[in-house]
C-alpha positions, 0 to 999 in steps of 0.5 A: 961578527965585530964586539960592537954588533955582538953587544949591540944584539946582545942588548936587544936580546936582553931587553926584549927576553925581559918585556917577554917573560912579563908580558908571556907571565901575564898571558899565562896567569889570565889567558892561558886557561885552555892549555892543561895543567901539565902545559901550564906547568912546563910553560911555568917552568920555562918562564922562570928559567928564562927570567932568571938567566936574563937576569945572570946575562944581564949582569954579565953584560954590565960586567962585560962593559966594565971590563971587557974580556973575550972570556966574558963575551963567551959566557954572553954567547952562552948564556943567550944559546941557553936561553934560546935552546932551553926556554925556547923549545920548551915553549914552542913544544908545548904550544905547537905539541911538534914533540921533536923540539923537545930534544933540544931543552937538554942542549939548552940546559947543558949551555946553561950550565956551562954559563955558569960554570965559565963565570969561575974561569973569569980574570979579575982585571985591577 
């Protein structure tokens, strides 16, 4: 895939995972009184992960533009797996209750975590 499509879909991403968690927040805080308390909790708890990690993939994405690095565009990958592996299958779990899904939150927590840690392997460009 060239740099300018990864970017380009990277920003779409990022842009429409931000609209989601307000308008998925929103929904949850008026509309989603028929789901139980434990529902509402891991759909809470999914929300706030996606919210604050679209916020991390937003700022490596500036960085990124500013100096781009292959090392970067990985933590980008990362990021955007994490997210959809994590949040996403929490969401689709609890709404559809196809438990299977399940298996894939932990994968997605790993990507995450991985994400984070590739930020320390970045090299300052002067």
């Amino acid at each position: 895939m060239k740099d300018c499509s990864i970017k380009g879909a990277i920003k779409y991403f990022i842009a429409s995972s931000g609209a989601f968690c307000v308008l998925f927040g929103a929904w949850l805080s008026h509309g989603a009184a028929f789901l139980n308390t434990g529902q509402q909790q891991s759909l809470i708890t999914a929300l706030n992960y996606q919210f604050i990690h679209t916020l991390a993939l937003l700022s490596v994405y500036v960085w990124y533009n500013l100096a781009p690095q292959k090392s970067l565009k990985i933590t980008l990958l990362l990021f955007t797996a994490g997210i959809l592996l994590f949040c996403g299958s929490i969401y689709l779990k609890t709404l559809t209750e196809f438990s299977m899904l399940g298996k894939l939150a932990p994968i997605g927590g790993m990507t995450l975590a991985v994400a984070w840690i590739s930020l320390v392997f970045q090299r300052q460009k002067s």
